[in-house]
C-alpha positions in Angstrom: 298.5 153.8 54.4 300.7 155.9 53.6 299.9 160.1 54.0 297.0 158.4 56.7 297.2 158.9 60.3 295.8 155.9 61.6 293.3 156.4 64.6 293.7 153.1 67.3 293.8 152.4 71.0 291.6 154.2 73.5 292.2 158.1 74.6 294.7 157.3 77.7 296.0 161.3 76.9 293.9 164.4 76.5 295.9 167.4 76.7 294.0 170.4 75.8 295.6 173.6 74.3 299.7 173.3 75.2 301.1 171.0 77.9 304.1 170.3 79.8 306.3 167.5 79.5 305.8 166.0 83.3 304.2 162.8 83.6 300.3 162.5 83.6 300.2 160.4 87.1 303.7 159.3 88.7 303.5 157.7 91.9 307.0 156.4 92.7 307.2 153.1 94.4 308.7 152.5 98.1 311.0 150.2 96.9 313.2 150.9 94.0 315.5 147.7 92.4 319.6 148.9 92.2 320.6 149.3 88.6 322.9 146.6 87.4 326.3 148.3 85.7 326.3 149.8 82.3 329.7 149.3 80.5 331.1 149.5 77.3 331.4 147.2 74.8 332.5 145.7 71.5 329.7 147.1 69.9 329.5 150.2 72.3 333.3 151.0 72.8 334.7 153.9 75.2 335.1 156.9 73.0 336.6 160.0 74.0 336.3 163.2 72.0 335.3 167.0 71.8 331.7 167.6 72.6 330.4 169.8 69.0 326.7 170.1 70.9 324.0 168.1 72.1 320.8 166.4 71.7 317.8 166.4 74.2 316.2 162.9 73.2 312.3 162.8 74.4 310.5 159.2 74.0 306.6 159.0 73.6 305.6 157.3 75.9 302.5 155.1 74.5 304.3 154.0 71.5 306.9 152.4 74.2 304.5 151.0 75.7 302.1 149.5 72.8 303.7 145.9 72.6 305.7 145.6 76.0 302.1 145.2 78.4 303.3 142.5 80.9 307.2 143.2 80.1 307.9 143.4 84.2 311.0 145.2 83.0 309.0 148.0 82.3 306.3 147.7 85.1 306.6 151.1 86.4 306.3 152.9 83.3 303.7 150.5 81.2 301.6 149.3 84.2 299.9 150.0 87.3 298.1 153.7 87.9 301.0 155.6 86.1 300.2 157.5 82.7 303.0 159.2 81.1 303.2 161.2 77.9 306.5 162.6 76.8 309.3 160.8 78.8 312.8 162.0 79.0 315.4 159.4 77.2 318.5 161.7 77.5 321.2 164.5 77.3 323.3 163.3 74.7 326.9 165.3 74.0 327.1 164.9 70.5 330.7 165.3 68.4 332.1 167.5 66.1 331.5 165.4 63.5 329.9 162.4 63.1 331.3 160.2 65.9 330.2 161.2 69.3 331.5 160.5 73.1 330.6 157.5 75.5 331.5 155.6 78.3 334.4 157.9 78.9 334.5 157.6 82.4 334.0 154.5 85.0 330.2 155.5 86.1 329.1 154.2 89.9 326.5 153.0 90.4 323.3 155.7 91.1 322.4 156.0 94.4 318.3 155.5 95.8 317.9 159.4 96.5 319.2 160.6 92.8 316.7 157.9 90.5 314.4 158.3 93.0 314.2 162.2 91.7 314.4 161.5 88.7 311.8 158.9 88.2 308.9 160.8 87.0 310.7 162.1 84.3 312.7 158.9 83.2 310.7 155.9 84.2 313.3 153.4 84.1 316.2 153.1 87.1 318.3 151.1 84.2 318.0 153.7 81.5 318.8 156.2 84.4 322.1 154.6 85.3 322.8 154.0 81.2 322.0 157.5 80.4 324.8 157.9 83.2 327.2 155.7 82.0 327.0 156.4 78.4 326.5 160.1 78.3 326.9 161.8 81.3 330.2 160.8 82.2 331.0 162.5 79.3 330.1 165.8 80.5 330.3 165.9 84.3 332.4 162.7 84.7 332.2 162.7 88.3 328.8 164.2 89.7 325.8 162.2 88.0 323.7 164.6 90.2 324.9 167.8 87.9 324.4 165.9 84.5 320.4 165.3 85.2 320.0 168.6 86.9 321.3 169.6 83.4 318.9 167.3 81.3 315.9 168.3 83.6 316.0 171.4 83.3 315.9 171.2 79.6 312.8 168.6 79.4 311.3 171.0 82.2 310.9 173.6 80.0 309.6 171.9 77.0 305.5 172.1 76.5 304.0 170.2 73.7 300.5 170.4 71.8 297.7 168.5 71.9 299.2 165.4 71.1 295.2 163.7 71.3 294.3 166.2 68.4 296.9 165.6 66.4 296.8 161.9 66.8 293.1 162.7 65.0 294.7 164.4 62.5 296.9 163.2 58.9 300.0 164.1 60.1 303.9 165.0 58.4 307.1 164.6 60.5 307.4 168.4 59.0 303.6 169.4 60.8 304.3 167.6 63.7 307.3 169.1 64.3 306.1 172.7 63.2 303.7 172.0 66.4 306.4 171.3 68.9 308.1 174.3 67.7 305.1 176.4 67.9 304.4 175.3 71.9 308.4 175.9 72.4 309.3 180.2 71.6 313.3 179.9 70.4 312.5 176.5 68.1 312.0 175.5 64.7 311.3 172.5 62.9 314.4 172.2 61.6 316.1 172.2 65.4 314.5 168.5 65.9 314.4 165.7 64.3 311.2 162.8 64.6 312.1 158.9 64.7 309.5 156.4 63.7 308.9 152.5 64.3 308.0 150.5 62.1 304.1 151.6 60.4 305.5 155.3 60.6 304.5 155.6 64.6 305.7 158.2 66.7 309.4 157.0 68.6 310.9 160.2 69.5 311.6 163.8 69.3 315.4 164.7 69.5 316.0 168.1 70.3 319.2 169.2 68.6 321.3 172.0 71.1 324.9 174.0 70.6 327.5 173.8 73.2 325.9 176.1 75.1 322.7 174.1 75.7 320.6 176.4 73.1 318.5 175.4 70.2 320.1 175.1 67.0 320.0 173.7 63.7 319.6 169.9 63.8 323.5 169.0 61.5 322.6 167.0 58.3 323.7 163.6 59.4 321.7 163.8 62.7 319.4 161.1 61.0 315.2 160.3 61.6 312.3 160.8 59.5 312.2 162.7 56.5 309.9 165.9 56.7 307.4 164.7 54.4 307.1 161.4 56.2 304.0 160.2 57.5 303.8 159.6 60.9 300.9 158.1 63.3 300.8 159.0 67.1 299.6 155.5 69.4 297.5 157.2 71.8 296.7 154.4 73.9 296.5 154.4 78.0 300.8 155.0 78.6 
């Protein structure tokens, strides 16, 4: 199907005219699980080196959840009463070159209070204390608190279209990021880039940033879709 946005799943999201990136309906359990530690690796060594910019990653929601219903791992954001469009993945520092930091700093292990903030807006205490680990030790080493203050008030800012109408719509990775840009004053297309699963559905929107934490020209090797991709957005309940 190629050039075809595919219409399937029931409307779980209408967002009329331009909306905000917070969640739809967040309600924030009593009890929230401790994290378990998020280290390097063989395949995910510690890398130390010169931040060149950043990348705001932002994960659509539905398409996360499409094929992980019952996955208790992902209870809070997939199940229950809570509905959730755009999610924040991440701040990521990004390299002057290719290569970027990680794990370059031992990360503790985050504390009740600070995922409990952050919950609505990254609905997943283990991608909380990775985003931590991996990224954010990179660029406040020693105050977690500071690095998502940083990333949240980036996503807070960010308002997307009508992600229902578009889903109705054939759709380009070049048109659907022209919209984005168009809900965002100071962006343009080419200062994100979209990733795809498999079938050409909507994965993410990365946001590409200079050292300064303002919009800039995504770099060449920054990767997803091509511009004249198709691309399909699951609109199912989130």
């Amino acid at each position: 199907m190629s050039g075809l946005l595919r219409v399937v799943g029931v409307i779980g999201l209408a967002l009329p005219g331009v909306a905000t990136a917070q969640a739809l309906q967040c309600d924030v359990p009593a009890r929230i699980a401790a994290p378990r530690p998020d280290l390097p690796d063989a395949r995910q060594p510690k890398r130390v080196l010169p931040i060149g910019s950043y990348t705001l990653a932002i994960s659509w929601s539905p398409e996360f959840c499409r094929s992980r219903r019952g996955d208790e791992r992902a209870a809070f954001q997939c199940g229950g009463g809570n509905r959730f469009g755009f999610v924040l993945h991440g701040l990521w520092p990004d390299g002057e070159g290719k290569d970027w930091p990680q794990y370059c700093a031992p990360a503790s292990i985050l504390p009740e209070r600070l995922i409990r903030a952050n919950l609505c807006a990254t609905p997943s205490p283990q991608l909380l204390q990775h985003e931590w680990a991996k990224h954010g030790t990179c660029m406040t080493p020693r105050d977690p608190a500071r690095y998502f203050a940083q990333s949240r008030r980036l996503y807070d800012r960010l308002r997307f279209p009508d992600m229902d109408r578009l889903s109705r719509r054939r759709l380009t990775v070049r048109a659907l990021s022209t919209a984005i840009a168009r809900a965002n004053p100071g962006w343009r297309a080419d200062m994100m880039r979209i990733t795809t699963t498999r079938g050409n559905w909507l994965d993410e929107v990365w946001m590409c940033l200079d050292k300064g934490l303002r919009p800039a020209r995504c770099p060449a090797h920054q990767g997803g879709a091509k511009p004249g991709q198709a691309v399909r957005i699951w609109r199912g309940r989130a």
